[in-house]
N, C-alpha and C positions, 0 to 999 in steps of 0.2 A: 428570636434568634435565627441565623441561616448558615445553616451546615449545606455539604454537600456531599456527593460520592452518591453511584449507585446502589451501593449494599446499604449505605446508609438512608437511602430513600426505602428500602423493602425488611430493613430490621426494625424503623422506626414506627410507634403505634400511627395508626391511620387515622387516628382522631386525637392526635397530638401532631398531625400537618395542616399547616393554612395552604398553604399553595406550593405547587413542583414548577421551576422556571427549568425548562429542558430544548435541549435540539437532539435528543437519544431517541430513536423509536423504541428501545427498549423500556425506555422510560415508560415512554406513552401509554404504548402498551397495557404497561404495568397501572398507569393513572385509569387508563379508562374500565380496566377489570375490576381496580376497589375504589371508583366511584371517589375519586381524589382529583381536588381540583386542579388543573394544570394549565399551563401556558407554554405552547412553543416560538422556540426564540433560538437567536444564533449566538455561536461561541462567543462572538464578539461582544455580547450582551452579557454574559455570565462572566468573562474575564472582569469584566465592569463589576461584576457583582462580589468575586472574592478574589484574591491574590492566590488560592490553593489548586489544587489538581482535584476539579471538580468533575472529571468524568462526563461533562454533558447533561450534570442535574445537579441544580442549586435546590432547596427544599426549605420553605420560608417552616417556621413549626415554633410552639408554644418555649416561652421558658421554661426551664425543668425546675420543677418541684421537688426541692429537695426532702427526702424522709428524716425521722429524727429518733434518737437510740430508744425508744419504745417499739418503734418498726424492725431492730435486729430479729432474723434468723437465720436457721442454721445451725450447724453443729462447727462452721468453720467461718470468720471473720477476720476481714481484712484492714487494718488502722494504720492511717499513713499522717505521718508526725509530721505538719508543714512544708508535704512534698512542692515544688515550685515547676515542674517542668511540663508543660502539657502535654507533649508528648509521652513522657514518661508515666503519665497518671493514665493516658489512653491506651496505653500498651499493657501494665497494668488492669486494667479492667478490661481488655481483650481475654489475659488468662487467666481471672479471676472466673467469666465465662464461661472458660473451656472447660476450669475444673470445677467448676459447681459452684463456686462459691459465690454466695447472693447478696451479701452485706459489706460494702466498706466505708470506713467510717476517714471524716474528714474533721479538722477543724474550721472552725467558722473565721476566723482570722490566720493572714500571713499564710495563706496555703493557696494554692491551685483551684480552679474552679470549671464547671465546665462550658467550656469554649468549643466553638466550631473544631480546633484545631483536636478538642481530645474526644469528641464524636467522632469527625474525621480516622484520627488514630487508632479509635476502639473499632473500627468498622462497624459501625452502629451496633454496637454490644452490648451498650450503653442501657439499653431496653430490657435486657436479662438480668441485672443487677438495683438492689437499690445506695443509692449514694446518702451518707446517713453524715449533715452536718451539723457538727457540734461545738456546742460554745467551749468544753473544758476537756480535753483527752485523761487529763488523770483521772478528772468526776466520773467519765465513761467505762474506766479502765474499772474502777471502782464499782459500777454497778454489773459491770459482765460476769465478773471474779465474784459475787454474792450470785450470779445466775450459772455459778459451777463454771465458768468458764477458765483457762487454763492462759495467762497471760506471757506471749513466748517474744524479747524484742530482737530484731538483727543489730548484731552489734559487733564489731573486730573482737572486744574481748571475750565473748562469747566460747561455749564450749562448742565443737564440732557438729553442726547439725544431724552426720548421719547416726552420730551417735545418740541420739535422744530420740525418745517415745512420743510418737505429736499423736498419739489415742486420746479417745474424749475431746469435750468441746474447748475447741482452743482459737484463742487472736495472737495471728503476726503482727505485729509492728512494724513497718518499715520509716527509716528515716529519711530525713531531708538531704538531698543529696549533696550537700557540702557538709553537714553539719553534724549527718548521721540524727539519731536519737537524740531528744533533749533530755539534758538531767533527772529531771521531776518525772519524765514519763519511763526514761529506764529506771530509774527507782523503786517504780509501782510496778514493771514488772514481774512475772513471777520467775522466770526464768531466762538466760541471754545465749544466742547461738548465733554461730559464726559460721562461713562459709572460707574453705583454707584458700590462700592465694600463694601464688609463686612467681617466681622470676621479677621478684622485686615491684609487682603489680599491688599499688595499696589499696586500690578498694574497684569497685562493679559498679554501673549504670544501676541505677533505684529499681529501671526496671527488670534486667537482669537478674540479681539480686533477688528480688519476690520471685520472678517468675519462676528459681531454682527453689526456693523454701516453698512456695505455694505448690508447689508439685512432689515436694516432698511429706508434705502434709497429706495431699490428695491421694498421693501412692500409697499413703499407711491406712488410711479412711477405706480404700478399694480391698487392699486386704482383710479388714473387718466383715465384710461380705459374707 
């Protein structure tokens, strides 16, 4: 795979890069302190290399390996029902992050995957979390809920998030962003919560959305303190 961006070259593990193509001395730099293979070369070579806003450092590095729902932890997880947008998965897991939270869980069909574009997007964030893909979301939903987990989906008909208790160990759900939640998987949740809108605005970007419930959650978790 080849991502690019300079945060993305210094959040990514050092022994999950095969090679740095750069004309950044910062780069360099950076390559020849951890013993990271590199190559200097000019813009005109790296525009060759991706269509993105690569900052002056392409980063050739390993497929990711994805974990799988034996690897959850945490007391707080994140399940995304067929999200399709890469950016919106990478923003996402930027403030998944920020607030601690180390597991989200993907399905293995019809969903998002990661791509340069949502490395890119995470600011190589991508390294702090594990991406947990899964063949069945309700199976999943199914085995967290027998490990005390506390299953919460975003949904319009939901009740008002600020009004609910996200204490104990809990999974958001976030849905597909035209489609919201599928049936089967709001079904199995344990409970549905809503975020109010006004002025005739019917729904939020996916990652919007999470990032206001995920720090809702995170806000109630820091109070337990």
């Amino acid at each position: 795979m080849v991502v690019y961006g300079i945060n993305v070259l210094k959040e990514t593990k050092k022994e999950d890069i095969k090679r740095v193509y750069t004309s950044r001395e910062e780069a360099i730099k950076y390559c020849e302190e951890n013993n990271i293979i590199y190559q200097q070369v000019t813009n005109d070579y790296l525009h060759k290399m991706t269509k993105g806003n690569h900052q002056g450092v392409v980063i050739e590095i390993k497929d990711y390996n994805y974990y799988n729902i034996k690897d959850v932890e945490g007391e707080f997880v994140v399940m995304l029902d067929h999200l399709e947008d890469p950016h919106n998965f990478g923003a996402i897991i930027r403030t998944c992050a920020a607030a601690g939270v180390t597991s989200i869980i993907i399905p293995k069909d019809r969903s998002v995957r990661i791509t340069d574009t949502v490395v890119k997007t995470s600011a190589g964030t991508i390294n702090r979390v594990k991406i947990i893909m899964v063949s069945n979301l309700v199976d999943s939903i199914k085995k967290l809920q027998k490990q005390g987990y506390f299953v919460y989906g975003a949904d319009a008909s939901g009740d008002y998030y600020q009004k609910i208790d996200f204490s104990g160990k809990k999974v958001l759900v976030i849905g597909n962003e035209g489609k919201g939640i599928s049936p089967l998987v709001k079904k199995n949740c344990d409970f549905l919560i809503s975020i109010p809108l006004e002025n005739n605005v019917e729904s939020l970007n996916a990652s919007v959305a999470a990032g206001i419930l995920i720090y809702a959650g995170y806000q109630n978790d820091r109070k337990r303190l």
